[in-house]
C-alpha positions as CSV (number, residue, x, y, z in Angstrom):
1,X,129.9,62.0,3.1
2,X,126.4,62.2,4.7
3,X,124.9,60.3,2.0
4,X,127.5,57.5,2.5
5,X,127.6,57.3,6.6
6,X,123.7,56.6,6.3
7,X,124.6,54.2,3.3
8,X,126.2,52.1,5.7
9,X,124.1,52.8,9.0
10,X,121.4,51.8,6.8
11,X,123.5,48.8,5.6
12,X,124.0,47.6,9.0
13,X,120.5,47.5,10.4
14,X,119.3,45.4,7.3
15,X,122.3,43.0,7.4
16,X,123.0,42.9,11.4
17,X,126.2,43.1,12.6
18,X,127.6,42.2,8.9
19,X,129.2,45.7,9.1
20,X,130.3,45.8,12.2
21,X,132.4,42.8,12.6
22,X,133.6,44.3,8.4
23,X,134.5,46.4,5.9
24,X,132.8,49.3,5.2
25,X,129.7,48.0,2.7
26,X,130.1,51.1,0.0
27,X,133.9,51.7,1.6
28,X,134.1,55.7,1.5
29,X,137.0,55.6,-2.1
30,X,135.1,56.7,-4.2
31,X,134.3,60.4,-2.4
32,X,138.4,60.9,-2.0
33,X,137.8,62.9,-5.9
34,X,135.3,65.0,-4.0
35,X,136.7,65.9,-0.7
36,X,137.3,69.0,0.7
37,X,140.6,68.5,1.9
38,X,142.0,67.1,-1.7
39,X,142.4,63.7,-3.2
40,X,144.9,61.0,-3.5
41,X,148.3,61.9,-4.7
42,X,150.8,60.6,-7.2
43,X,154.0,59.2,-5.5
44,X,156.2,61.0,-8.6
45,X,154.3,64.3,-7.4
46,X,155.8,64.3,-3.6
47,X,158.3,66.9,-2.9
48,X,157.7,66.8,0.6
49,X,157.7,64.2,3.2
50,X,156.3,64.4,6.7
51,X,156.9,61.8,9.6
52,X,154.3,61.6,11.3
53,X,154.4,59.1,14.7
54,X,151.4,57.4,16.9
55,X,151.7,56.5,20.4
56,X,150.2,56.5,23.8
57,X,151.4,57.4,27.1
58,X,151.7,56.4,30.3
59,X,149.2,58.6,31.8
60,X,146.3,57.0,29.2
61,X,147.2,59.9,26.7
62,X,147.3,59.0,22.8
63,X,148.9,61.0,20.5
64,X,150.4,61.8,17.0
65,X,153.3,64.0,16.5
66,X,153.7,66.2,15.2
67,X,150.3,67.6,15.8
68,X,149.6,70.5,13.1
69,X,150.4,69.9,10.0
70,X,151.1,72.9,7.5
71,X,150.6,72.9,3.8
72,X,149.9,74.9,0.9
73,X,146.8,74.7,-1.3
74,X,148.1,72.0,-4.6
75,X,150.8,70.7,-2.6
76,X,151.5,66.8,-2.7
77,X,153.1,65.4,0.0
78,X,153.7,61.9,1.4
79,X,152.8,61.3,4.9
80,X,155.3,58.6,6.5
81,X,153.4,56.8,9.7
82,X,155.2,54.6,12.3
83,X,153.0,53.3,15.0
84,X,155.5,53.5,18.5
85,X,152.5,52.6,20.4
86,X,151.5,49.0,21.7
87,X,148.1,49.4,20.7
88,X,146.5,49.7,16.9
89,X,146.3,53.5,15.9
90,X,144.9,55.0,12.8
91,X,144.7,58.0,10.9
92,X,142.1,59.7,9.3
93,X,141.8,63.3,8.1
94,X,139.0,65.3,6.5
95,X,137.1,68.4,7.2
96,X,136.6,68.7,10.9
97,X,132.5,67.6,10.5
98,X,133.6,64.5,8.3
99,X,136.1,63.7,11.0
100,X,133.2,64.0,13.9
101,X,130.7,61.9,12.1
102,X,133.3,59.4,10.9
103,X,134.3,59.1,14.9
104,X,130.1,58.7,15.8
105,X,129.8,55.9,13.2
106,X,133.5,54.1,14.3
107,X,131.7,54.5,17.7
108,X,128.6,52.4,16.7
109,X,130.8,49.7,14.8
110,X,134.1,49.2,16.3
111,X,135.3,46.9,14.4
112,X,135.0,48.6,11.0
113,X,137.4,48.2,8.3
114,X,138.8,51.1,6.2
115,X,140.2,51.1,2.8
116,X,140.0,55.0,2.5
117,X,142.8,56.8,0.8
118,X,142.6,59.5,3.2
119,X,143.2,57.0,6.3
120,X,145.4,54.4,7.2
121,X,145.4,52.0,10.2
122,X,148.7,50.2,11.7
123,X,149.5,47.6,14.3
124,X,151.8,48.0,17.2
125,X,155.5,48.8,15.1
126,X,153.9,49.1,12.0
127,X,154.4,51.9,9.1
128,X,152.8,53.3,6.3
129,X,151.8,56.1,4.4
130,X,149.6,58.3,2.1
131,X,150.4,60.5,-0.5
132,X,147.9,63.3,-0.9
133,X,147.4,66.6,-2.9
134,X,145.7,69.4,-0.5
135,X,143.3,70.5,-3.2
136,X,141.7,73.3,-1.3
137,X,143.0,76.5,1.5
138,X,141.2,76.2,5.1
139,X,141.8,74.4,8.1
140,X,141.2,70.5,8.6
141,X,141.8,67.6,11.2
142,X,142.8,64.5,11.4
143,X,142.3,61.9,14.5
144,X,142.5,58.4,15.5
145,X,139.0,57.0,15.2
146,X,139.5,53.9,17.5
147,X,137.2,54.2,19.8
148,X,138.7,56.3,23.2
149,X,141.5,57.3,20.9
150,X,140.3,60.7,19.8
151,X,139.4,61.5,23.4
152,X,142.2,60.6,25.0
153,X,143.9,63.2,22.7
154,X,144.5,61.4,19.2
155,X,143.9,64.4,16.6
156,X,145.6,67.3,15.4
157,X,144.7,70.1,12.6
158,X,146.1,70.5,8.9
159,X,146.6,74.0,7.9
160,X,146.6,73.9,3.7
161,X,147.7,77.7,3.2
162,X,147.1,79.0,-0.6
């Protein structure tokens, strides 16, 4: 993931703000085979469904719910999103350092696009979801990388038990 986030950092100071106003040059689907927290899923495959919702509160907080998801290592499940916010929200999840660096680089281009598997971004009233097979045990995150979002409380941990 390393090699990719310089990819495009590198990307964007040779093209100006190409990137930024974009897609991600080099997108990040090809790593989804390679990620620690499992690859993309077949729909067939999903015995499980979890709802998952993204909002924001009065107070300025932003949040999914639930928060923790629990899973077990092989497991494919489809993640159902509906965004009650009035705002954009997305979701990402990785390992926690893919999730920090992917937040430092949304930082520096705003405006970036995503066609990840392991992420999905929806307007105010929107839905969607991902099917995914937790390849590996450990503990993960997920988070809204619009900027502010994460730190005004958008993210939440994925348990994959074996």
């Amino acid at each position: 993931m390393k090699h990719m986030i310089a990819a495009a950092v590198l990307m964007a100071l040779s093209s100006g703000a190409a990137l930024a106003s974009g897609s991600h040059a080099g997108g990040h689907g090809d790593k989804a085979a390679t990620m620690p927290i499992g690859t993309p899923g077949e729909a067939s495959k999903a015995k499980r469904t979890i709802n998952i919702s993204m909002s924001e509160k009065d107070d300025g907080k932003m949040l999914f719910q639930p928060a923790v998801l629990k899973v077990r290592k092989g497991e494919t499940v489809r993640l159902k999103f509906v965004n009650k916010g009035q705002v954009d929200h997305e979701f990402v999840m990785d390992a926690h350092d893919g999730i920090m660096e992917h937040k430092a680089l949304m930082e520096k281009f705003p405006d970036m696009e995503h066609a990840d598997p392991n992420a999905i971004r929806l307007a105010p009233g929107a839905r969607g979801e991902i099917i995914w097979t937790f390849a590996n045990a450990g503990d993960f995150g997920f988070g809204c990388l619009v900027p502010g979002h994460y730190d005004s409380g958008m993210k939440g941990d994925i348990s994959v038990a074996n």
